[in-house]
PAVO-106871 format. One line per 5 residues: number of its first residue (from 1); for each residue x, y, z of C-alpha. Coordinates in pm, 1 decimal. Example, Ala and Ser with C-alpha at 12.3 -4.5 7.8 and 13.67 -1.06 7.14 Angstrom:
! PAVO-106871
1> 1230.0/-450.0/780.0; 1367.0/-106.0/714.0
! end
This chain:
! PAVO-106871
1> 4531.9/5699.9/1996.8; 4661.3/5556.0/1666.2; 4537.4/5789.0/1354.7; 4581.8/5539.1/1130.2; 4441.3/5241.6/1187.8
6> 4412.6/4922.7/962.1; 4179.8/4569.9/1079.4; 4209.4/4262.9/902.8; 3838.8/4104.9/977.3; 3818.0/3760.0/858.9
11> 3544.6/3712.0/587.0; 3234.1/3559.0/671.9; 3191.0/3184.9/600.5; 2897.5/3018.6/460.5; 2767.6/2720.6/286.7
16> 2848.8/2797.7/-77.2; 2812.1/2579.6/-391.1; 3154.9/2361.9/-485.6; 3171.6/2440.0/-874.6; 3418.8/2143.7/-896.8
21> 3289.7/1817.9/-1049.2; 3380.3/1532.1/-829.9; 3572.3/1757.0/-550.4; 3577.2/1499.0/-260.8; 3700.3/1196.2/-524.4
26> 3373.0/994.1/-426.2; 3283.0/888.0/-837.4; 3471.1/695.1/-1054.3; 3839.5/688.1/-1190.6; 4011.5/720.8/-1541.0
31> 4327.8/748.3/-1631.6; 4380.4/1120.9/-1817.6; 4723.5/1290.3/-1767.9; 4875.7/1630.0/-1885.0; 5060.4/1416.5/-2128.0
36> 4789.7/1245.1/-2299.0; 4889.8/958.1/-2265.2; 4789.2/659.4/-2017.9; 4961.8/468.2/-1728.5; 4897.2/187.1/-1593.5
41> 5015.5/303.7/-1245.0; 4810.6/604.3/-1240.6; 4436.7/635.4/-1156.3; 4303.6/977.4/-1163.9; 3956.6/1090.3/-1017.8
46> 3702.5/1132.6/-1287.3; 3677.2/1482.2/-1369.8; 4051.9/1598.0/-1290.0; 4401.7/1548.2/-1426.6; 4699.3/1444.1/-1328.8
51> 5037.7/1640.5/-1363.0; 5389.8/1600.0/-1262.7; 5728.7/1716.1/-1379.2; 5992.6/1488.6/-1490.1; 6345.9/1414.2/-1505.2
56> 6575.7/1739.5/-1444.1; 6864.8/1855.8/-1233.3; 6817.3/1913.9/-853.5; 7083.4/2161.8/-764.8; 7064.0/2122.4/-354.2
61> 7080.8/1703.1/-427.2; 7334.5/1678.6/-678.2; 7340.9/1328.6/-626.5; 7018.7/1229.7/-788.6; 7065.4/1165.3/-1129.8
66> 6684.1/1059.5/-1195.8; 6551.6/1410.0/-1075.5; 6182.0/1402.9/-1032.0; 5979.7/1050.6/-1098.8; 5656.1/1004.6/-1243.4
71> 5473.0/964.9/-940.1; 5225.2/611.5/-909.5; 4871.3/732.5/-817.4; 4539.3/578.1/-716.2; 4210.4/585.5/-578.1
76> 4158.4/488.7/-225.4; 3876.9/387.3/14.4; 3797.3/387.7/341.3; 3940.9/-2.0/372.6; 4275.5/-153.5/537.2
81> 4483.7/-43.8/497.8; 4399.9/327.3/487.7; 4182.3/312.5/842.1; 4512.7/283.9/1051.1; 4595.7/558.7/1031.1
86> 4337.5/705.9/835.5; 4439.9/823.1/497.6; 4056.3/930.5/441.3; 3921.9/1332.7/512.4; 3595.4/1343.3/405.7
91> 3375.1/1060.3/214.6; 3447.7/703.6/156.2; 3706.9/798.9/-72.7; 4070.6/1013.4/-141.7; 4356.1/1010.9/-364.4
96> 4715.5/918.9/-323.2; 5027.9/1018.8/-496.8; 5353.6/851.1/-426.6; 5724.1/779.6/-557.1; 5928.4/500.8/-330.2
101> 6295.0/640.5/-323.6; 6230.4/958.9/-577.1; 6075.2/1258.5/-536.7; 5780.5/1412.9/-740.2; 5623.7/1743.5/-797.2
106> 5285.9/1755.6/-931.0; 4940.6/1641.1/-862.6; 4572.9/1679.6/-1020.0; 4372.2/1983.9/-1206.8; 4059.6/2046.6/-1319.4
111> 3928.8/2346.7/-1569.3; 3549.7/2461.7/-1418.2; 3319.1/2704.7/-1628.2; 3258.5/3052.5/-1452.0; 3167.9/3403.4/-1482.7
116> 3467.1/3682.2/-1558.7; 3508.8/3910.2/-1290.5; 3375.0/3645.5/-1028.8; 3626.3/3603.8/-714.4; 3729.5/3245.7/-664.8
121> 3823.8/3099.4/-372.3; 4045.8/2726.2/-419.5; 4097.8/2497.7/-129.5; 4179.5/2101.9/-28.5; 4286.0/1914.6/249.1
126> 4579.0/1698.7/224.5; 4868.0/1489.8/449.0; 5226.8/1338.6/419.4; 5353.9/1027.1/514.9; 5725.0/1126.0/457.3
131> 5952.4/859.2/612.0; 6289.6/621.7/528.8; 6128.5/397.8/790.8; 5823.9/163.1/745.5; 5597.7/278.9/1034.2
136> 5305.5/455.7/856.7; 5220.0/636.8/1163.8; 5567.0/810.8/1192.9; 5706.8/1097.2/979.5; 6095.9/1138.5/1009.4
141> 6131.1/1494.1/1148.1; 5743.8/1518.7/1300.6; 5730.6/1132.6/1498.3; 5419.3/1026.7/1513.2; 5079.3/1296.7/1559.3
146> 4962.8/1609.9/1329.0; 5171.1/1874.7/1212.0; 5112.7/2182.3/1002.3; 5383.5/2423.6/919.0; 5345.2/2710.4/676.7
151> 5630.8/2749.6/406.9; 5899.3/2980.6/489.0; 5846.4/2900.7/861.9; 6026.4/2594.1/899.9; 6399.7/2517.6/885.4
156> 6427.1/2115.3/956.3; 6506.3/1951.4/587.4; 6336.0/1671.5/684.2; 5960.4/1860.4/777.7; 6029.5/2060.8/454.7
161> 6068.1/1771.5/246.6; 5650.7/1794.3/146.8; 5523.8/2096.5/29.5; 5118.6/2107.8/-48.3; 4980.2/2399.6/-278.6
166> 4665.2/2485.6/-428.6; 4670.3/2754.2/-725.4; 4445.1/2874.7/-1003.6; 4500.6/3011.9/-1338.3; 4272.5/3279.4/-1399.6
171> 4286.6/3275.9/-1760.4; 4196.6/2890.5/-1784.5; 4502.2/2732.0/-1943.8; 4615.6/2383.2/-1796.9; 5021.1/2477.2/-1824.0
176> 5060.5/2437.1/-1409.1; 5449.1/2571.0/-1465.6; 5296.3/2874.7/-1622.2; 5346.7/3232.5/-1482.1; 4921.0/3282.9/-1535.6
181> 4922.3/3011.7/-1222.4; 4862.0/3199.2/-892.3; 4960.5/2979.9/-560.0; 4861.5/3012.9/-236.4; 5073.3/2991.6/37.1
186> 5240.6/2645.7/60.4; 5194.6/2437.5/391.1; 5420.4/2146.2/487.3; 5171.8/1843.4/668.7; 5171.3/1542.7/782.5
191> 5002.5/1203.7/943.5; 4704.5/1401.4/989.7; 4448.4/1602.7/730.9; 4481.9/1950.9/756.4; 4327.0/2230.7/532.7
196> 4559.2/2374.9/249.7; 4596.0/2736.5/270.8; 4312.0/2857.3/-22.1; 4437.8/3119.3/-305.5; 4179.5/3378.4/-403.3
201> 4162.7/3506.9/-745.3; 3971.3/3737.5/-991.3; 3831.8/3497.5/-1304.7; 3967.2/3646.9/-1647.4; 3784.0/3446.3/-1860.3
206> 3450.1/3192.1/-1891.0; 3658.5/2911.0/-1778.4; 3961.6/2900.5/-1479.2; 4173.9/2559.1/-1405.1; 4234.9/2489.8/-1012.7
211> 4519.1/2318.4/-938.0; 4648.9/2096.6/-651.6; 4954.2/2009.7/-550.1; 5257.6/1836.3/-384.3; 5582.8/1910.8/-426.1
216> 5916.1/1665.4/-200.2; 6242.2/1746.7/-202.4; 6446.1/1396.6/-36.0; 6470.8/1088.0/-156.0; 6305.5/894.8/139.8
221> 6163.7/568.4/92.7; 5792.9/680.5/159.9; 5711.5/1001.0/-10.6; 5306.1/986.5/-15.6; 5089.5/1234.4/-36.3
226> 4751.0/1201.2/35.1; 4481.2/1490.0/-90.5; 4086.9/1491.2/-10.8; 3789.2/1747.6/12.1; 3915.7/1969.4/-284.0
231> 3627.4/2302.5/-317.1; 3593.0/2606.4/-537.5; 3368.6/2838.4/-447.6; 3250.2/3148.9/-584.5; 3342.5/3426.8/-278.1
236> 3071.4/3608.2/-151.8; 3128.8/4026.1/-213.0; 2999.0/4221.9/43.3; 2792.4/4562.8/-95.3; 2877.3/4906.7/45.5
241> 2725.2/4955.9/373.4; 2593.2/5245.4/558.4; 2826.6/5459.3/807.5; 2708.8/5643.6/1110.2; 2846.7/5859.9/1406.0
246> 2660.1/5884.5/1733.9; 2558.9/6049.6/1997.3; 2468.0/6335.7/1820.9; 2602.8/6605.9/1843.7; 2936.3/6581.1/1807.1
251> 3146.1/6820.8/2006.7; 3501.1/6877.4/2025.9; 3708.2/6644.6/2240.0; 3442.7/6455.6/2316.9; 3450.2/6107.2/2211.6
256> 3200.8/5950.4/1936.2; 3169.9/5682.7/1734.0; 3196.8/5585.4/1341.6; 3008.7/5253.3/1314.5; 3012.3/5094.2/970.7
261> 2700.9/4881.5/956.4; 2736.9/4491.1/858.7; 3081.9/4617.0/836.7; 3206.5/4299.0/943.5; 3166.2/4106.1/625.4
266> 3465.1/4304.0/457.0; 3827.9/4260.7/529.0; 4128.7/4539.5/528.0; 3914.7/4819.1/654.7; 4028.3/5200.3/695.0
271> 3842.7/5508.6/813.8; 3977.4/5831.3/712.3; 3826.0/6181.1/786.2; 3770.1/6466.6/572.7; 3714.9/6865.5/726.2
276> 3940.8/6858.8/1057.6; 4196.1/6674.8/1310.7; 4008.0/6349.4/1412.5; 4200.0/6125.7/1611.8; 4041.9/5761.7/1622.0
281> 4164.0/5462.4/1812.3; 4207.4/5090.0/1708.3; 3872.7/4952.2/1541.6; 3635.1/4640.2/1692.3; 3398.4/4426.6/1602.8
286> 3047.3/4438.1/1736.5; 2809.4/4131.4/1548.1; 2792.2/4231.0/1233.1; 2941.6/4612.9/1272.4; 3281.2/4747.5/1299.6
291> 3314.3/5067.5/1542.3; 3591.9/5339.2/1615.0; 3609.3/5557.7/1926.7; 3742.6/5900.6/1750.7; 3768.0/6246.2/1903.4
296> 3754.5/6581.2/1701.1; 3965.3/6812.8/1803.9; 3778.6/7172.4/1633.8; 3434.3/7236.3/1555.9; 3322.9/7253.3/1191.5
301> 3206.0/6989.5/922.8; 3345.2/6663.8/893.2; 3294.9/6369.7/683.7; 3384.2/5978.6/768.0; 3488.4/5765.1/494.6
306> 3523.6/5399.7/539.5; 3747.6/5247.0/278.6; 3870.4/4906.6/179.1; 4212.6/5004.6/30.7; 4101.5/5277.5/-199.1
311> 3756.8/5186.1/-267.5; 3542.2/5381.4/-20.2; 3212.5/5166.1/88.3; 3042.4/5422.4/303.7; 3047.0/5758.6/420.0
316> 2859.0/5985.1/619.0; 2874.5/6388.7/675.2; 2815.7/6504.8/1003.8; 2911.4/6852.1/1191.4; 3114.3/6924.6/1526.1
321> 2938.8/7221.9/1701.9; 3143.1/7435.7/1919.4; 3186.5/7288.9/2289.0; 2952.2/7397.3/2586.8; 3220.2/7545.1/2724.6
326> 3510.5/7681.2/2494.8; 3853.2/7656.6/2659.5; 3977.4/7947.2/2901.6
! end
């Protein structure tokens, strides 16, 4: 048996409140950039920002003198061309970013009024078409059909070359270079919608900015990115629980269980003992609990603490009597 076991239990999901104005891109459009200033290539959702980075050297392309473009940006609908192949998630509507022969890094922001102390939880769903060829329903290093690859993963230049992100700065400035931004993990995707990996953070202050965004490193002659179905929610935090061992008694070398009740609902979950030698073996999930087989190996008290790094949730006292029949 392993004496130190750790679970990962995936959080439980429900239907929680988008605080984002305008999330899925279905109102209106203006035209308001980090800059201040107004383009008449770029349309921006109402409600959000746009923000890129321009000009610059690119040290692994030394050969492009322009560095990153101002990307052209728009509103689109569910309408030729975008039904074949669909460049819509959710909705009748989406955004698209795009250079023709450059590459870009940026995308759109919002700032959203919360609570401090509130955990945050920032996703989107996005897709490339990333090609030096004119069929829309081919990528050049993915062909044509889905593909999701997480950053760090991949090797192929050409299924690196788009690089989706969403972040937040928890202090609620609108600087998206800014060390205060924390990203989640980036995910390279294309031809098809896929979910961008969310970032969870702690709010610092009444207001947080959420950021989304798409990054290309070549020069192809279609670099578009394509981003939908953008939520913040507030992340439901489960309450200590209550721990229990059965059968009762407990005697020594003689399995039991700890059962953390509703345990389920938290991730990163460690039981430790207090009082004696407790072996306990990998923990499962059971509905809504979490259960470990243990065995003690003396008699005396005990206690079982259940712990989410070093917060402990729930705990519960209990005592091994001496064994029915002590050993010869």
């Amino acid at each position: 048996m392993d004496t130190h076991p750790l679970i990962e239990l995936k959080a439980m999901e429900g239907s929680m409140a988008n605080l984002l104005k305008n999330g899925g891109f279905e109102a209106g459009w203006w035209r308001k950039t980090h800059t201040g200033h107004e383009y008449g290539e770029i349309f921006v959702p109402e409600d959000w920002v746009a923000f890129w980075r321009e000009g610059g050297q690119i040290p692994y392309d030394p050969d492009n003198l322009d560095g990153y473009k101002r990307p052209e940006c728009k509103i689109i609908n569910r309408e030729p061309p975008f039904l074949d192949p669909p460049r819509i998630h959710a909705g009748n509507r989406a955004w698209q970013m795009f250079t023709f022969y450059g590459i870009h890094d940026g995308g759109l922001y919002q700032v959203v009024d919360v609570t401090p102390g509130a955990t945050l939880r920032l996703t989107a769903f996005a897709h490339a078409w990333s090609s030096r060829h004119d069929d829309a329903n081919v990528s050049d290093g993915v062909g044509q059909g889905a593909f999701l690859g997480l950053e760090g993963d991949i090797a192929s230049s050409d299924l690196k070359n788009f690089t989706f992100k969403v972040g937040i700065d928890p202090t609620g400035g609108c600087d998206p270079w800014a060390d205060s931004v924390i990203w989640g993990q980036g995910a390279h995707i294309y031809n098809v919608y896929a979910q961008i990996p969310p970032v969870v953070v702690t709010a610092q202050a009444p207001q947080v900015t959420a950021f989304v965004r798409s990054t290309v490193l070549w020069r192809f002659k279609h670099c578009d990115a394509y981003i939908d179905a953008a939520e913040l929610t507030v992340e439901a935090v489960p309450g200590p629980f209550e721990v229990v061992v059965e059968p009762a008694p407990v005697r020594p070398r003689t399995l039991f269980q700890v059962i953390a009740r509703k345990g389920a609902a938290h991730t990163a979950l460690h039981l430790a003992f207090e009082g004696g030698e407790v072996l306990r073996g990998d923990p499962r999930v059971a509905g809504d609990d979490v259960m470990w087989h243990c065995l003690a190996m003396g008699a005396g008290p005990h206690t079982a603490r259940v712990l989410k790094d070093t917060q402990v949730l729930g705990e519960f006292s209990f005592l091994v009597l001496p064994g029915l029949h002590p050993p010869r």
